[in-house]
N, C-alpha and C positions, 0 to 999 in steps of 0.2 A: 623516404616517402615518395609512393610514385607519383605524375605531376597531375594529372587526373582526378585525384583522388580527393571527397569535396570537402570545403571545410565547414563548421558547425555550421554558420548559418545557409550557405548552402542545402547542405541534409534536411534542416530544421523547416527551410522552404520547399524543396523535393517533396518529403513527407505529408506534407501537406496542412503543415503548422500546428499539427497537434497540442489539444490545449489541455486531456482529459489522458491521465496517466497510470494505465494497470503495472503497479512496484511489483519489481524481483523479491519473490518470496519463495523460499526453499520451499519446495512440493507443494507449491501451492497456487503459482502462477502459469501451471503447465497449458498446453493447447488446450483441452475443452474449456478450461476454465477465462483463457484469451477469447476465444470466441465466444464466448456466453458473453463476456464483458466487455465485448464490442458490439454486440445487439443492442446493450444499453447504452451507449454510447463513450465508451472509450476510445478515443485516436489512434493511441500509440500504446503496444504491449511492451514489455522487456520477459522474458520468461525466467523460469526459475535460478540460484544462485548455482552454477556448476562447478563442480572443482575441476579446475582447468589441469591437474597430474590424471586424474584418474578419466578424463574424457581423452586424453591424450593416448593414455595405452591402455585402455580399457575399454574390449569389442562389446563386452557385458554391461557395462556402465553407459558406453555411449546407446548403446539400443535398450536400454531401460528410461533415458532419462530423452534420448531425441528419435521422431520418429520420421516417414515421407511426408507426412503432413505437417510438420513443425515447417514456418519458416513459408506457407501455399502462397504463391501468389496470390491467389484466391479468395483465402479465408485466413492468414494469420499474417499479414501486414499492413501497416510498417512495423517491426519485428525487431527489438534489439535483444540480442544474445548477451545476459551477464556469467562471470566467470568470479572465483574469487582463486586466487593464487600468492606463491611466493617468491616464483623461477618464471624469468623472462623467458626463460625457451619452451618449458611447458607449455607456457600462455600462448606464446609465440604458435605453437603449434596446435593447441585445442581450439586456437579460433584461427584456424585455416580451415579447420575442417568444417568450417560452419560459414562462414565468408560469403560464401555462391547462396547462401537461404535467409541473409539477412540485412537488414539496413546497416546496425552498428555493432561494436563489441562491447560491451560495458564490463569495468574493473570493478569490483564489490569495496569498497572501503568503509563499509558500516558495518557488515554484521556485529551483533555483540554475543554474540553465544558462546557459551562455553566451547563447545567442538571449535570454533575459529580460535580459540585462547589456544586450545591446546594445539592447534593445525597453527597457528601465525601465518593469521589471513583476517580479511575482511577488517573491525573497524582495531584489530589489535595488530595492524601495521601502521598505526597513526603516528607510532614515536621516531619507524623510520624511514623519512623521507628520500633519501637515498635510493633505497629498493623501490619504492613506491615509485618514485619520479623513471628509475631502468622498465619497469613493468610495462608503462604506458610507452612510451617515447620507443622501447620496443617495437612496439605493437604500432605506432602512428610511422616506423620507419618502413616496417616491413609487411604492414595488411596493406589488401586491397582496398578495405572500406575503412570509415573512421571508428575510432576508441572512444570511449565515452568511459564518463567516472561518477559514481555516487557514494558524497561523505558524512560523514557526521562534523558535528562542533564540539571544537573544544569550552571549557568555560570560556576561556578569555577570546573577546573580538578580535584584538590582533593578529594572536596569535592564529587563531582561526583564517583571519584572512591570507597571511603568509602560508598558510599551507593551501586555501585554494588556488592562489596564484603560481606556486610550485605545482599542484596539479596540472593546470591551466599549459602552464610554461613547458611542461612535459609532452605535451600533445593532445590533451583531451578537447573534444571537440566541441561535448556538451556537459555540464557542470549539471549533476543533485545534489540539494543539499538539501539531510535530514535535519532539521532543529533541534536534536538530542544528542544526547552527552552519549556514549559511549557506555553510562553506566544504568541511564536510562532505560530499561529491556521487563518482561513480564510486569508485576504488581507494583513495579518502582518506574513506568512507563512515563507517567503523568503528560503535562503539556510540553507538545512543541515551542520553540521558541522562535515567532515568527520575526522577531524585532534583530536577531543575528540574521537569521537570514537575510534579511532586508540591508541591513548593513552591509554585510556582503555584497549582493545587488547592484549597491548606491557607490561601492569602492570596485568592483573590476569594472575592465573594459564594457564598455557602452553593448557591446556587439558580440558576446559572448553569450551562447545558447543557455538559459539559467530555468531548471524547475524546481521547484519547491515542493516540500514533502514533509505531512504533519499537522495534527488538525483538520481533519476535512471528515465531518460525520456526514454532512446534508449537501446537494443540488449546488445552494448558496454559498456555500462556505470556499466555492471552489474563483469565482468572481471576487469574492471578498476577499480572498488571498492574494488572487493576482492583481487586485485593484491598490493592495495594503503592499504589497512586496514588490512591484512592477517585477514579476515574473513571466518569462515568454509560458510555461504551464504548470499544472497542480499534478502531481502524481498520489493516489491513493495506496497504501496497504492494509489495513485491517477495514478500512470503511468499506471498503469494495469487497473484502471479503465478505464482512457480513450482509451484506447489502449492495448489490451491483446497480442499484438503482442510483446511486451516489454519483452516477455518471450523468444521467437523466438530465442537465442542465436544459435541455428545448423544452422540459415537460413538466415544469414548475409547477404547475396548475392541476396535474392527474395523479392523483393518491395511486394508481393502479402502477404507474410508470414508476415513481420516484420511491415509492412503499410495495414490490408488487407481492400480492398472494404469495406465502409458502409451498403453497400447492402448485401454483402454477409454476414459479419460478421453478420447484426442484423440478417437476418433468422437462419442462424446457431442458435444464443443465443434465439431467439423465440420459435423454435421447441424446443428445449431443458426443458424449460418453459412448454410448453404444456404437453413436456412426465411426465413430475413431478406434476403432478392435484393436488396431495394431499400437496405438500406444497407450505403451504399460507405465506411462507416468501418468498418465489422468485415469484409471483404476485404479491404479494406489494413492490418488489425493481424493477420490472421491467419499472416503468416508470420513476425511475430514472438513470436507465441503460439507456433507450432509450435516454432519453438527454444527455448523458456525449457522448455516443458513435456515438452521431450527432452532436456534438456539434461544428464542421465546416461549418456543411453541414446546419445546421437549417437558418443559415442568409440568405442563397441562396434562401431555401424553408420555407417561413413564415408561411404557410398554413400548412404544417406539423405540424409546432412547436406550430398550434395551436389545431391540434387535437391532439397530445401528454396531452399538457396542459390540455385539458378536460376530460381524460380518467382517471377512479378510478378503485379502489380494485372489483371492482363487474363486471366492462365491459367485457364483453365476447371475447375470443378470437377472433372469428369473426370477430366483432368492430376490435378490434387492428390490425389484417391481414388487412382488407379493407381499414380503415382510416390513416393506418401509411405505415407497411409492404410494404403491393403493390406497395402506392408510393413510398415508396421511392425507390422501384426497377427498377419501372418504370422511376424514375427521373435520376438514375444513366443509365440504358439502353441508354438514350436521349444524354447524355453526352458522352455515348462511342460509340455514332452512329455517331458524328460528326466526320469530316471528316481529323481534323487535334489534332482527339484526341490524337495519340502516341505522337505526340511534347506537349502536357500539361501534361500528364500522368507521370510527371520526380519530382523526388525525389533530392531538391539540398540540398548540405551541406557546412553550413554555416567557419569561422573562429574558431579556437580553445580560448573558454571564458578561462578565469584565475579561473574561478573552475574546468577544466581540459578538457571539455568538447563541444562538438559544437551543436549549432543550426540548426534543417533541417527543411528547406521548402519542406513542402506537400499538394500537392492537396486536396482541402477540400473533394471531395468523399473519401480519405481514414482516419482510423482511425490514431489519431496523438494526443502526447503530449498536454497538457491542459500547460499555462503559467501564471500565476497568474499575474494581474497587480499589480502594485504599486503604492501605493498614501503614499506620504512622504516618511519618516524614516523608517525605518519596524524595525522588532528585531531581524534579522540577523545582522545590520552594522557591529557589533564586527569580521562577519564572511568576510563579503569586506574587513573590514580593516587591517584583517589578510592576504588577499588573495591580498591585494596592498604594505603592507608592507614586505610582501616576496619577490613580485616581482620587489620591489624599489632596495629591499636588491639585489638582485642578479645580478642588474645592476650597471657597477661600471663606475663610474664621467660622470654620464649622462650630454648630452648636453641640451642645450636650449628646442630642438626640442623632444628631447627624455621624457624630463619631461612635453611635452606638449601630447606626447604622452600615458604615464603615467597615466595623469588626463584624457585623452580621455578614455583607458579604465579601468579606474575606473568608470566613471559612465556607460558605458555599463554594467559592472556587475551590476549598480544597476538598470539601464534602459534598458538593452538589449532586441531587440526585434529579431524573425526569420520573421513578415512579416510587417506590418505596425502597428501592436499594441503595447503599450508598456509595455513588456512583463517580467516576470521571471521565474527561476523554484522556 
């Protein structure tokens, strides 16, 4: 390690103490999409998950996935590069070539996706410590900047904590921790569990850089983490996705900020797109932008949803303005020309759920929380049935009514809906 070179809390003050966290998401967290979501008020980006073999020897790979603008001065920092790998030399050497354009290097230890099963990477290196601990410790002897780490949990606390402190212990500077299991991923997502992590928090060092990740739909949600987990910050993945407003914490108070128009938002992230020609990673995640940040509004508009569907890596800007953009400007225009549009235009909020939090009803023209449905069991229960057995607990010699009440919301935690779907975070 050279002697220079700073340590977490260091960086975490440098930086400029970021408290509002755009997550590493494969094609998803590319530069338009870090800059769109530092307009809303993001601090701190991490860009997409990269495989650290194929950025290494691959001139195709790396100029598909990094561009001169990834990494500006300017416009995409503070900037942590993540990598997911399984060969300290690899690593070793995919983030050298990125070093000179960024704050930190981040080690992937959560993905759960299949591709990670079958590559052995991201959170399906959890069982060996070993590699995992050569990876980093690597990477903290031999970069110029520091390594950072984001993981998941296991069921058990301990256990969990023995492996963040083998993280720790290896050289990581800044510690994520997701609040899901490893098996937790698509329709079996359900809740984070913010009570590990906290636990976590309350057992390492005092003085270790710690974000949290999980739960975070709304503005509030992001205060109420850090206030429940003393967390140094809150990083988003799919909230931000659907909604970059999520970052919005100064603007509590402006439905435009925290909820903004579909319309506007997508031209904002459009032009943004165009100014960047040369990178070919934010044109190929833009049609999946385009759906998550319609993703209200497409039921309304089918026609849309079907020229999104046809549009590829090659279609022209053009195409995309005429066949998407306009309408949908024009279809919001239509809806705010109605005449008793300020009485729909209202943002309601829901009861406070037993994971601390409440549900809003929004207007499908604005950008809004995504709710995963659920089918059966998921592989949160452990996390309802902590979050019912506390509040059995703090109810004392409940009546008939009261245990009826009880079961009523237990299953809204596990079936809670904000409009007629049946919905979760």
């Amino acid at each position: 390690m050279t002697s220079d070179k700073l340590t977490g809390r260091q960086l975490f003050e440098k930086i400029g103490k970021p408290t509002k966290i755009v997550a590493p998401m494969v094609d998803q967290s590319e530069l338009a999409w870090r800059v769109l979501s530092r307009r809303y008020g993001a601090t701190l980006a991490y860009t997409p998950m990269f495989h650290a073999k194929l950025f290494a020897t691959s001139e195709k790979y790396r100029k598909d996935m990094w561009c001169e603008a990834d990494g500006d001065e300017k416009i995409d920092r503070p900037l942590v590069v993540q990598f997911c790998a399984n060969d300290p030399e690899y690593l070793l050497q995919a983030a050298k070539l990125v070093q000179d354009k960024c704050d930190a290097v981040d080690l992937n230890l959560g993905c759960p996706q299949g591709i990670a099963r079958k590559g052995k990477y991201g959170a399906f290196l959890m069982e060996d410590w070993d590699l995992i601990s050569k990876l980093i410790s690597n990477l903290h002897e031999n970069l110029d900047i520091p390594v950072t780490a984001k993981i998941r949990v296991f069921p058990e606390r301990e256990k969990t904590l023995e492996y963040a402190k083998m993280v720790l212990k290896a050289g990581a500077q800044f510690l994520t921790v997701h609040g899901r299991l490893r098996e937790q991923k698509g329709q079996k997502t359900g809740l984070a569990d913010w009570e590990i992590i906290k636990y976590l928090r309350d057992n390492l060092p005092k003085d270790t850089v710690f974000f949290a990740n999980g739960n975070v739909l709304y503005p509030e949600d992001i205060s109420r983490c850090m206030n429940k987990i003393g967390c140094d910050a809150v990083m988003s993945a799919e909230g931000n996705l659907y909604n970059p407003g999520v970052f919005n914490t100064d603007h509590t108070n402006e439905k435009d900020k925290i909820f903004p128009r579909v319309d506007l938002l997508l031209r904002e992230y459009f032009e943004i797109v165009k100014s960047f020609h040369g990178s070919y990673a934010s044109k190929i995640a833009m049609k999946s932008h385009f759906f998550k940040v319609l993703r209200p509004f497409l039921p309304h508009n089918t026609d849309i949803r079907a020229n999104i569907a046809m549009m590829k890596a090659t279609t022209s800007f053009d195409d995309w303005e005429e066949k998407v953009v306009k309408l949908v400007e024009e279809r919001v225009q239509a809806i705010i020309n109605e005449p008793d549009f300020a009485d729909k235009d209202v943002v309601t909020e829901g009861e406070t759920q037993l994971w601390g939090g409440a549900y809003r009803s929004v207007p499908y023209w604005r950008c809004q929380p995504y709710f995963r449905p659920v089918n059966g069991v998921t592989a949160d229960i452990r996390v309802t049935d902590a979050l019912n057995t506390a509040h059995v607990a703090s109810e004392s010699e409940p009546t008939a009514k009261d245990e009826h009440e009880v079961l009523k919301r237990k299953s809204d935690v596990q079936l809670q809906q904000p409009t007629t779907k049946e919905t979760k975070v």
